[in-house]
N, C-alpha and C positions, 0 to 999 in steps of 0.2 A: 597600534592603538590599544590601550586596555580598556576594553570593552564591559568587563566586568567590573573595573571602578566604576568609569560612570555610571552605570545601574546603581550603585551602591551610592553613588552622589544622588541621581534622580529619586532614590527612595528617602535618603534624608532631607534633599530641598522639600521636598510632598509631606512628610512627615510634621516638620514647622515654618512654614514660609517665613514666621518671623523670625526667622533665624540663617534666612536667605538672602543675600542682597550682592549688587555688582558692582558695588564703585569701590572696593578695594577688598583686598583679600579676604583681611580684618577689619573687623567695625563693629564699634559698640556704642554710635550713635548713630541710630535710624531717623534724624529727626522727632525725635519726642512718642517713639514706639516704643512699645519695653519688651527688649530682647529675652526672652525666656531662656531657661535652663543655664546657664554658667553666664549669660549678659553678651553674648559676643555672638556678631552673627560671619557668615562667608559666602565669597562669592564661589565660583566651579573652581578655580581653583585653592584656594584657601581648603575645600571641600577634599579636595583630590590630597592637597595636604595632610589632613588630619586624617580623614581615614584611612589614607595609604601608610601613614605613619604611626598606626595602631590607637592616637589619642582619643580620651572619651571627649573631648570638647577642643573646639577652636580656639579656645585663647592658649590652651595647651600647646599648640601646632604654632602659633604666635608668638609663643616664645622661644620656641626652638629654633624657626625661623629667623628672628632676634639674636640668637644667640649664635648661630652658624652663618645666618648672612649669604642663604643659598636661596634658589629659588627653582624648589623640585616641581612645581608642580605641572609642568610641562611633561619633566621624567617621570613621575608617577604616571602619567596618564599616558608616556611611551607617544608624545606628539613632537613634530617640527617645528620651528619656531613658527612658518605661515600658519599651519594648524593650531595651534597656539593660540595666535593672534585672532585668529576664528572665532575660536570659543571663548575665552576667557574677555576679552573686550567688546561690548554690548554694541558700540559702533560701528562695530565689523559684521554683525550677526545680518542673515540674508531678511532683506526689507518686509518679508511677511511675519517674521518672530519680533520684530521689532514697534510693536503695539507699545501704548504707553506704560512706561516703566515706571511703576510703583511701588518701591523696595518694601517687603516685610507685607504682600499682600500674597493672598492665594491664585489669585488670578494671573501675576508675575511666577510662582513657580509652576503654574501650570506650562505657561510661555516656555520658563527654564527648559522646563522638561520634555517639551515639544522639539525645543530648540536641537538639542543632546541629539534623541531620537533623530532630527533631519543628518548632523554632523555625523552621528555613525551609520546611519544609511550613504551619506555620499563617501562614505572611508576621510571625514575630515578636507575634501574638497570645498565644502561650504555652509 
């Protein structure tokens, strides 16, 4: 598990929640939010994306994604595919991170980032 990305993920969901959200990697509609800085927001992995792949912005990491047709970010963040499915999918997350999801609020990346914190305490068990 790189442990070190996700710190690097938890400080940029914290940094702009509206530019944080989980229903797909990439999104540049939040329902009628306005996504700041380049318009595109990411979920954890979208996140694990971009900054593992040195980009300054998500639609960056969007496109390369696009253009390659892989899907690193499991490997960047050095998880299994159960671990994986852990993090990256909000449905899976353990029932007390699971408070109502409000993409592009500060109160959801707080959640995120609690989230992160319980995942690499249990080494990606839950």
């Amino acid at each position: 598990m790189n442990v070190q990305l996700l710190r690097r993920i938890q400080k940029r969901i914290l940094k702009e929640p509206k530019q944080f959200c989980m229903g797909q990697w990439f999104n540049d509609d939040l329902g009628g939010i306005a996504i700041p800085n380049c318009g595109t927001a990411a979920c954890i992995a979208g996140w694990a994306m971009t900054l593992h792949g040195g980009y300054k912005k998500p639609s960056l990491a969007d496109n390369e994604y696009l253009r390659t047709g892989q899907v690193p970010g499991m490997y960047n963040l050095e998880l299994n595919y159960k671990q994986s499915e852990r993090l990256f999918y909000f449905d899976q997350w353990p029932v007390r991170f699971k408070q109502k999801k409000v993409e592009g609020t500060k109160a959801f990346a707080v959640q995120a980032v609690r989230r992160i914190d319980h995942f690499i305490k249990t080494k990606g068990a839950e």
